[in-house]
C-alpha positions as CSV (number, residue, x, y, z in Angstrom):
1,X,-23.2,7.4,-40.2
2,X,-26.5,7.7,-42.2
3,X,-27.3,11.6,-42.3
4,X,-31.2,10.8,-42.8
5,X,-33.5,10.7,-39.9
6,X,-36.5,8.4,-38.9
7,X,-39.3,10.5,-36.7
8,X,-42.3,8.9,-35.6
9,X,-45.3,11.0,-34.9
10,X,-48.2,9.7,-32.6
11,X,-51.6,11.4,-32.4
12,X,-54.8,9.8,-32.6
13,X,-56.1,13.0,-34.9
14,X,-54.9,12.7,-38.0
15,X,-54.8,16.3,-38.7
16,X,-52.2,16.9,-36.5
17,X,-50.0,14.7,-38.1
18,X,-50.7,15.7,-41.2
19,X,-49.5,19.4,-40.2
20,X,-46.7,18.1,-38.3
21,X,-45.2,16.4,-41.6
22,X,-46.1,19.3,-44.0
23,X,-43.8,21.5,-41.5
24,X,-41.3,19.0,-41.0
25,X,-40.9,17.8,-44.4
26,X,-38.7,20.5,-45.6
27,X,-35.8,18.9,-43.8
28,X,-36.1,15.2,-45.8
29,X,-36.6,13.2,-42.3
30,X,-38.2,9.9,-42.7
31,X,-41.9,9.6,-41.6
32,X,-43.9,7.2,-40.0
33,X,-47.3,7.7,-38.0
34,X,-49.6,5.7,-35.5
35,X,-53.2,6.7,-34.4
36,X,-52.7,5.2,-31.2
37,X,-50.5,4.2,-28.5
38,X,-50.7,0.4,-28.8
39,X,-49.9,0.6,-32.3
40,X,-46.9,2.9,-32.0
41,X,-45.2,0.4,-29.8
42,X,-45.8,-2.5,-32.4
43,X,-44.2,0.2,-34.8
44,X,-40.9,0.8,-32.8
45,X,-40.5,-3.1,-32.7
46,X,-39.7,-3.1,-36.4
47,X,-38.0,-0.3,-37.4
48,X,-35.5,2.4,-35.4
49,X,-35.9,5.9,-34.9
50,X,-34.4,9.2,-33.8
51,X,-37.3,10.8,-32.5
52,X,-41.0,10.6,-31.4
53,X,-43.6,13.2,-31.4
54,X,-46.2,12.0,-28.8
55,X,-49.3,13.2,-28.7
56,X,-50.2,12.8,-24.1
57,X,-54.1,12.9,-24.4
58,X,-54.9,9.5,-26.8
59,X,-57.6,6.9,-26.6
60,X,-56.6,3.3,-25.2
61,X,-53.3,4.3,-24.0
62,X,-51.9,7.9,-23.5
63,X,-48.6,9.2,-24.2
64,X,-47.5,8.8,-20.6
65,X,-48.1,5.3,-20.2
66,X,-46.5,4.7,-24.0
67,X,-43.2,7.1,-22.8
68,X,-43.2,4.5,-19.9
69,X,-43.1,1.4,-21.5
70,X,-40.3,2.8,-23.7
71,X,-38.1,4.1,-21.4
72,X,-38.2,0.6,-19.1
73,X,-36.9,-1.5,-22.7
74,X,-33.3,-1.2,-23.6
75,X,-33.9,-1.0,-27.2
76,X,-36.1,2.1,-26.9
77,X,-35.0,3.9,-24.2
78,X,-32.3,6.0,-25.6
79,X,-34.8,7.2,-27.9
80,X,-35.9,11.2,-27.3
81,X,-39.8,11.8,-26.8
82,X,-41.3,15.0,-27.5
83,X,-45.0,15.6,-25.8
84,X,-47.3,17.1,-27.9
85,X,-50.0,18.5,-26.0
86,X,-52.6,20.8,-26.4
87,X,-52.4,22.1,-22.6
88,X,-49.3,23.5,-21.5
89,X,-50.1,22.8,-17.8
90,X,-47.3,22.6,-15.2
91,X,-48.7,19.0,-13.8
92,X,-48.4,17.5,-17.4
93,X,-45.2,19.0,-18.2
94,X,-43.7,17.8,-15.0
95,X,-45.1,14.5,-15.7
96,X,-43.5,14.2,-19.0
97,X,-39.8,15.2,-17.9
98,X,-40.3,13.1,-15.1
99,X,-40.6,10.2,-17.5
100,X,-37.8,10.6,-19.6
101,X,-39.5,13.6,-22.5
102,X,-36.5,16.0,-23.8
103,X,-39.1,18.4,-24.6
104,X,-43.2,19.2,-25.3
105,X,-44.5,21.0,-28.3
106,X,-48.1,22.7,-27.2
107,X,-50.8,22.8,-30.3
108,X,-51.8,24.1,-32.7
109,X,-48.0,24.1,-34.3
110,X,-46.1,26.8,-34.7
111,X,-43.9,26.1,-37.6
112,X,-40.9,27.7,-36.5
113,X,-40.7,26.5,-33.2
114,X,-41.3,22.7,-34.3
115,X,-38.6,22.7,-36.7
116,X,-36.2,24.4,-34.4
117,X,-37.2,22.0,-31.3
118,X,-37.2,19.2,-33.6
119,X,-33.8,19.7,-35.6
120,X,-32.2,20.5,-32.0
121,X,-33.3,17.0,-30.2
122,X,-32.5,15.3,-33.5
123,X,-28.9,16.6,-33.5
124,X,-28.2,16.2,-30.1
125,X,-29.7,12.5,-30.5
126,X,-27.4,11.7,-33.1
127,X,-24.2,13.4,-30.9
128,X,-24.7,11.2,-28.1
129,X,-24.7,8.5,-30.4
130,X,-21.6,9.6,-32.2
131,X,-19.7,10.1,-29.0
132,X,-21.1,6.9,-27.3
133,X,-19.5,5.1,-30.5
134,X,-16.4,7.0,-30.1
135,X,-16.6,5.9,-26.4
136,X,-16.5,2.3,-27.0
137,X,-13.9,2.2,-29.6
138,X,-11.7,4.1,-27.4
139,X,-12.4,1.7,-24.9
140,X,-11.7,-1.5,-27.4
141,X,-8.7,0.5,-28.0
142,X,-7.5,0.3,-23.9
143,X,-8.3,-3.1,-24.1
144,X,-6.5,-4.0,-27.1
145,X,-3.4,-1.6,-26.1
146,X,-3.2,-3.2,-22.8
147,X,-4.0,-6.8,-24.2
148,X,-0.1,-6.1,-25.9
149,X,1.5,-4.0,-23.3
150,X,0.9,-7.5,-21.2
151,X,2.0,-9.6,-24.0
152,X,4.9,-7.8,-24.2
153,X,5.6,-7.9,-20.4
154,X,5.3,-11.7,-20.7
155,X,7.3,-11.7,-23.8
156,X,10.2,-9.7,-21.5
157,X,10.1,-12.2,-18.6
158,X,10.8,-14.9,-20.9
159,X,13.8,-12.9,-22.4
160,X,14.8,-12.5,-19.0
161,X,14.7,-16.0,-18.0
162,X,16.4,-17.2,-20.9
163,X,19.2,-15.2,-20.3
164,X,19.6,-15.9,-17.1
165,X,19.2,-19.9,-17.8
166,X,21.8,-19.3,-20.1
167,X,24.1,-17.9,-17.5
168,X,23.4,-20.5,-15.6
169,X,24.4,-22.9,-18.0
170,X,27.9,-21.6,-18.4
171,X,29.0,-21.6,-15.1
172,X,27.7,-25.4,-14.5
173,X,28.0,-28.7,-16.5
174,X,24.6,-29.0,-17.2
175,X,23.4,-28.3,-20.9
176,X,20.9,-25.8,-22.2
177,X,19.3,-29.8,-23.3
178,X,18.8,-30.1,-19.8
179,X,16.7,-26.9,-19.3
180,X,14.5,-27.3,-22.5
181,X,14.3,-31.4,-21.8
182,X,12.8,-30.2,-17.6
183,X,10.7,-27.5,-19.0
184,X,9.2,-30.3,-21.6
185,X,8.2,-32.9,-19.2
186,X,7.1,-30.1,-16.7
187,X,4.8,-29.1,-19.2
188,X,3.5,-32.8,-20.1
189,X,3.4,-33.6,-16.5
190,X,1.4,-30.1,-15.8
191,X,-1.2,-30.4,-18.9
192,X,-1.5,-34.4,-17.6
193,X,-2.8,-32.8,-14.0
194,X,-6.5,-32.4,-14.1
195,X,-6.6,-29.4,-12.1
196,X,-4.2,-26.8,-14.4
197,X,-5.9,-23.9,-16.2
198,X,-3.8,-23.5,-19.3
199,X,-2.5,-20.3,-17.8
200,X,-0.8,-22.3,-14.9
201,X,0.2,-24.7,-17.2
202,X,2.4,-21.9,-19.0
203,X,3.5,-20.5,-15.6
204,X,5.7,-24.4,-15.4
205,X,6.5,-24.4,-18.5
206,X,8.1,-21.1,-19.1
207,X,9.6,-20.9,-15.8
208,X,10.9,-24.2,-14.8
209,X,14.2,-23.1,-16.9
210,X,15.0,-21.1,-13.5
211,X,15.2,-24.2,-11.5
212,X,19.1,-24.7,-10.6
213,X,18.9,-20.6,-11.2
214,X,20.8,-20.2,-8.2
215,X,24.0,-22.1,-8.9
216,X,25.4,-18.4,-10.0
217,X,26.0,-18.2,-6.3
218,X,27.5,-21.5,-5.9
219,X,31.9,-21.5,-6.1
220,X,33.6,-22.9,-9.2
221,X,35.3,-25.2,-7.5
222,X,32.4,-26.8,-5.9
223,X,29.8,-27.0,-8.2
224,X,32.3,-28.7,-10.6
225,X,33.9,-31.1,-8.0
226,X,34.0,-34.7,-9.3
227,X,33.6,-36.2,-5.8
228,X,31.5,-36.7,-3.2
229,X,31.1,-33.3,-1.3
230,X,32.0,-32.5,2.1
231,X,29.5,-31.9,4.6
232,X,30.3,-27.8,4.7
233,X,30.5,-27.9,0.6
234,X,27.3,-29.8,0.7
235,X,25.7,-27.2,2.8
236,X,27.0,-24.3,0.5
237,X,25.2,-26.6,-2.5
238,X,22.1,-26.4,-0.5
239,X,22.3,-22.5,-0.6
240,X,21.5,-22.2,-4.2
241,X,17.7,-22.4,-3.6
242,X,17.4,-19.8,-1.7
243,X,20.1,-17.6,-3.4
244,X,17.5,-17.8,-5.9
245,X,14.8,-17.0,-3.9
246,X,16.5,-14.1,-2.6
247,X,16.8,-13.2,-6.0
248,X,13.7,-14.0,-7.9
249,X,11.2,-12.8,-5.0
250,X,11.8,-9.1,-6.4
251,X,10.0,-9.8,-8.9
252,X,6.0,-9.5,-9.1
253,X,5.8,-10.3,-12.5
254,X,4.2,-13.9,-13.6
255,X,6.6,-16.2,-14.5
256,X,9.4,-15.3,-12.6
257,X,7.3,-15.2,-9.5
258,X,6.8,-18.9,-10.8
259,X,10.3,-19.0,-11.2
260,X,10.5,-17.7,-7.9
261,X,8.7,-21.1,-6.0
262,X,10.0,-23.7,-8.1
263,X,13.7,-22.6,-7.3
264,X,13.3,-22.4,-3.8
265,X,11.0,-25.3,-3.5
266,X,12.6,-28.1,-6.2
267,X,14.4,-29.7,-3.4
268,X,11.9,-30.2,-0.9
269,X,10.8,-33.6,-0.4
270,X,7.4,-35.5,0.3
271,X,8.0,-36.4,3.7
272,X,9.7,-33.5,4.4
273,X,13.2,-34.3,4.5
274,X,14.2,-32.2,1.6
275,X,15.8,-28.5,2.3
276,X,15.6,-26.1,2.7
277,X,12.8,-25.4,4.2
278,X,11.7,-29.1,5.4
279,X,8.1,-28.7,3.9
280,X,6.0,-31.4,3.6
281,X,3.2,-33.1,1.4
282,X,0.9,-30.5,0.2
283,X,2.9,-27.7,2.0
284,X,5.1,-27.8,-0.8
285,X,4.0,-25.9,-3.8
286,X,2.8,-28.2,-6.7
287,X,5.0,-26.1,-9.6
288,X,7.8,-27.4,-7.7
289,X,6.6,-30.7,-6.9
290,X,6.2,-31.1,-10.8
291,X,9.7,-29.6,-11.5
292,X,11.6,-31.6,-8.4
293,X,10.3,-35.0,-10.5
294,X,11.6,-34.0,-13.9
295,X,14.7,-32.6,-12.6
296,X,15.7,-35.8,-10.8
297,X,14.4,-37.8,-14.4
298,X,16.7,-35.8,-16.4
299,X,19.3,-35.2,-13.9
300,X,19.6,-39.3,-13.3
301,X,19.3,-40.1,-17.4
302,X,22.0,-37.6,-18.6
303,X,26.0,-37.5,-17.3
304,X,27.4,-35.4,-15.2
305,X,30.9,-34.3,-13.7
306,X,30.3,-36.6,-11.0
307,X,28.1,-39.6,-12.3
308,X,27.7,-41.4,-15.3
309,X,24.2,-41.4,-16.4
310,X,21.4,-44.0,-16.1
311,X,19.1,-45.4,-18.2
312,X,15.4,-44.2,-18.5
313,X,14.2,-47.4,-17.0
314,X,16.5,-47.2,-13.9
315,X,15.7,-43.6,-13.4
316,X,12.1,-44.3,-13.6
317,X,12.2,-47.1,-11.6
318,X,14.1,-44.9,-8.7
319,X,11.1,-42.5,-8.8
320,X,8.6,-44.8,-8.6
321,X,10.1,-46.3,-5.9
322,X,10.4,-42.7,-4.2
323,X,6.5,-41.8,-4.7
324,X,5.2,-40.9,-1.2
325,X,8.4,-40.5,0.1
326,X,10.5,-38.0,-2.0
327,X,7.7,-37.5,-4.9
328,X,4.2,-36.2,-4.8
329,X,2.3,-39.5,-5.3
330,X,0.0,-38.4,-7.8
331,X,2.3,-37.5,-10.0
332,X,4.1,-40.2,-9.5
333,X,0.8,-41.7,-11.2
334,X,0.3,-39.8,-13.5
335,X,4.2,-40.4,-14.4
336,X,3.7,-44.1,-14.7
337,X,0.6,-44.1,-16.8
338,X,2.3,-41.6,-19.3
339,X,5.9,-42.9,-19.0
340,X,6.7,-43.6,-22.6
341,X,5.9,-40.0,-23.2
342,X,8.5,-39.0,-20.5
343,X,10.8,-41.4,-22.1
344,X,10.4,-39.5,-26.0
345,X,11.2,-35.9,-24.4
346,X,14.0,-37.4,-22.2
347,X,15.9,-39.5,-25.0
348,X,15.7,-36.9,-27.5
């Protein structure tokens, strides 16, 4: 910071200046003057300053009305005003702390006690400053530290959930192809949607991997079974969702709370005939509504332990079929309209 300071002195006798700056000028500051009130505001307008003597009892406008009109501008009022007045009366002292003045300085000068008042306001000026400055770095430094202890939580919940996709992975036939190919076209058909902020957009993306999540729960012998399952088997199948939920719903961090919804929601139909809640329409969470459309794409297109896989146009056709009925129809829509990019993620 510069160690120089700008005063500004403001009496309409230009003796008084003149003795002000003879005693002052022992100290280097930087000098300018005004006769006159009007003209000390057009002064402060170009150029900054650490202090103001003001002289109260001036022609045009007095030093009250001048201390005023800088204290209501943010630009000027941090600035400190010293009264200089040639009657130290209790009514115009009060009236200049009440104002905003630090201080008042009664003529004729005494040259101690104006270098001494002067130097002190000047100083403490310039600490404020400092500190104010070392105020709002700190603060940028908060912010910044807390901008990357949340990256880093985010960071951590992705960690987590590829792990956890990865478990998933080895104790089911499906492929960690599968997981990246869902969280792909959930994030096309999410950034298709008008209505997603990017943020909510990463929320799918980044936790659609935790869809089948709950298959941990599910026996060996059933979630490997090449035939058709039993109505009790089919029943335990059903449990994974909310295995997961029961799971997941710990959690109030961002993407596994995401996580959270689609797991327990992926299998809930449009008309409400999905489990295992039975919602319906709109009462089912849109992240799952996405993730319960890709699934089924990539689900239909890719083999399994028991199916052979279908082509893209056969597996599109079945959900176009299915809009209104198992599938939102909007995204149905948006599927349609978009389906050769659907058909690039889920043929790589």
């Amino acid at each position: 910071m510069d160690n120089s300071y700008n005063v500004l002195i403001v009496d309409d006798i230009s003796d008084n200046i003149k003795v002000a700056m003879n005693i002052l000028k022992e100290n280097n500051y930087n000098f300018s003057y005004s006769f006159d009130g009007e003209e000390a505001l057009d002064i402060v307008k170009t150029k900054s300053f650490d202090l103001i003597l003001l002289d109260i009892m001036m022609p045009k406008m007095n030093g009250f009305e001048v201390c005023k009109i800088l204290k209501n501008d943010p630009l000027t009022q941090e600035i400190p005003i010293i009264f200089l007045t040639a009657k130290a009366d209790i009514e115009s002292i009060t009236e200049g702390f009440k104002l905003g003045a630090v201080d008042y300085i009664t003529k004729p000068f005494h040259a101690d006690e104006l270098m001494s008042r002067v130097a002190t306001h000047l100083e403490l000026y310039r600490s404020k400053a400092v500190l104010k400055q070392n105020n709002l770095d700190l603060h940028v430094k908060i912010l910044q530290s807390e901008k990357r202890f949340l990256s880093e939580l985010e960071q951590n919940q992705k960690d987590i959930i590829y792990i956890l996709a990865e478990l998933m992975e080895s104790t089911s036939d499906e492929t960690g192809k599968h997981i990246k190919r869902v969280a792909d076209a959930s994030n096309l058909l999410a950034t298709l949607h008008e209505s997603f902020s990017q943020s909510e957009i990463e929320d799918i993306y980044f936790a659609a991997p935790l869809h089948d999540i709950g298959k941990i729960t599910v026996p060996h012998h059933i979630l490997h079974k090449p035939a058709r399952y039993t109505e009790d088997e089919f029943k335990i199948m059903q449990e994974h969702t909310t295995n997961a939920h029961n799971l997941l719903k710990k959690s109030s961090r961002r993407f596994l709370k995401a996580g959270d919804i689609i797991a327990y929601q992926h299998h809930e139909k449009w008309d409400g005939s999905g489990y295992p809640q039975g919602l319906k329409g709109a009462e089912i969470h849109v992240y799952a509504r996405i993730v319960a459309l890709t699934d089924v794409l990539d689900a239909l297109t890719h083999k399994r332990v028991y199916k052979e896989s279908w082509s893209f146009d056969e597996a599109a056709k079945y959900i176009i079929e299915r809009k209104g009925k198992q599938f939102d129809p909007y995204l149905v829509e948006l599927f349609e309209k978009n389906i050769e990019s659907f058909r690039i993620i889920i043929e790589a």
